[in-house]
C-alpha positions in Angstrom: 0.0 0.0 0.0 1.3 3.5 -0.8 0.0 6.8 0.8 -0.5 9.7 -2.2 0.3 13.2 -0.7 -2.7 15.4 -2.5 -0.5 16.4 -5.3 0.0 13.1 -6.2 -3.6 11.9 -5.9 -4.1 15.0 -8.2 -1.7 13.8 -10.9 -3.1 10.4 -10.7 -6.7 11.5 -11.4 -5.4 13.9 -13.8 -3.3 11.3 -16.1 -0.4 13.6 -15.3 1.6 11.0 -13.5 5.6 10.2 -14.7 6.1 6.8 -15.7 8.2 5.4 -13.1 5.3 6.9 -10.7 2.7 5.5 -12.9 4.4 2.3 -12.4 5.0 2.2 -8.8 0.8 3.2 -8.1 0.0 0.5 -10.9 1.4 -2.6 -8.5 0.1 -0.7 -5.1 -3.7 -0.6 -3.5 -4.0 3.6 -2.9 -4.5 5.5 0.3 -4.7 8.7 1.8 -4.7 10.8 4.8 -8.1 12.4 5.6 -7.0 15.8 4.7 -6.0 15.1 1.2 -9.7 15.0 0.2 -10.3 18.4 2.2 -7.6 19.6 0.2 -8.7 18.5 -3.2 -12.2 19.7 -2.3 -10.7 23.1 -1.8 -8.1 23.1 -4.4 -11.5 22.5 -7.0 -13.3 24.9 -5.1 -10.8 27.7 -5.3 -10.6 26.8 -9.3 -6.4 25.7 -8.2 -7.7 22.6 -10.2 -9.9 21.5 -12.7 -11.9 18.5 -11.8 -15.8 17.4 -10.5 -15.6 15.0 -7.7 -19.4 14.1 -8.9 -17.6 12.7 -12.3 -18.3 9.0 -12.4 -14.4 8.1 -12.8 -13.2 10.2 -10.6 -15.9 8.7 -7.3 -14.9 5.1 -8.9 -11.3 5.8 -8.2 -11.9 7.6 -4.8 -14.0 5.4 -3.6 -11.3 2.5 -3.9 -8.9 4.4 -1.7 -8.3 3.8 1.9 -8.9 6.9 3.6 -6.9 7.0 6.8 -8.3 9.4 9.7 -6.8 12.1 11.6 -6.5 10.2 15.2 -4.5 11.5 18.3 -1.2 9.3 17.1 -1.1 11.2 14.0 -1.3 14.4 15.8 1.1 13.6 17.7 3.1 12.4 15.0 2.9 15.6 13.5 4.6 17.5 15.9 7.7 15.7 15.9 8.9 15.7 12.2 12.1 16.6 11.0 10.6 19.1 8.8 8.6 22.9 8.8 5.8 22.9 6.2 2.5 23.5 6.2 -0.4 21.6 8.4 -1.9 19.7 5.8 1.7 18.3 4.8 2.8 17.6 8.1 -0.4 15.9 8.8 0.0 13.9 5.9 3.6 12.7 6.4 2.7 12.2 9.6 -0.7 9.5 8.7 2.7 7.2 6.6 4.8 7.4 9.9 1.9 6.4 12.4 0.9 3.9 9.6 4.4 3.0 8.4 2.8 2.9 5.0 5.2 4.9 2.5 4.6 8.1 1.1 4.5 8.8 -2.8 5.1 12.9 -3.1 7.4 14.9 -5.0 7.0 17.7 -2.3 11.4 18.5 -1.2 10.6 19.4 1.4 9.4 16.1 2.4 11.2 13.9 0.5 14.4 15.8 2.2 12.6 13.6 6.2 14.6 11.0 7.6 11.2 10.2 9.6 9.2 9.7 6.9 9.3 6.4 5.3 9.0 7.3 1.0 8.1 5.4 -1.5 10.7 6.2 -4.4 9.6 6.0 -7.7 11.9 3.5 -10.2 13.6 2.1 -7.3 12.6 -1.5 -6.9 
């Protein structure tokens, strides 16, 4: 199992993944922190992106996602990363630590964690 960062669930949707990615998500079940569908919710609703989340395709691909929630472990979590970003990130990164499921982002930030087990695209 793999944990998309909301970026990354964006690409996916979108058809705008790299190969080695689309690779790595086509031998993986999907997940995602709870926060990544407040933040695509908002990303549509501030016109950042272009997508329904009524469209048949997209609710047949969300809907196979495991959607993990925001519990006290992952706030906690939060707190202690190796890394300053936003809430929604840290929240995020935090969901594959509590979970040790690994993350699929391109965010450097991130990626950058030694806390944060990562799922790197092309490498196995």
């Amino acid at each position: 199992m793999l944990n998309l960062d909301t970026h990354m669930l964006v690409f996916a949707l979108n058809g705008e993944l790299r190969p080695a990615e689309r690779a790595l998500l086509a031998q993986s079940r999907w997940s995602v922190a709870a926060i990544v569908l407040w933040e695509l919710a908002k990303l549509i609703d501030l016109g950042r992106i272009d997508m329904d989340l009524d469209d048949r395709d997209v609710s047949r691909v969300l809907n196979r996602i495991q959607i993990w929630p925001l519990d006290l472990a992952v706030a906690r979590a939060s707190t202690r990363l190796d890394f300053e970003s936003d809430p929604a990130d840290q929240l995020i990164a935090a969901t594959s630590i509590v979970h040790n499921i690994p993350l699929l982002t391109r965010d450097r930030v991130i990626r950058r964690s030694k806390l944060v087990p990562l799922a790197i695209p092309g490498s196995g």
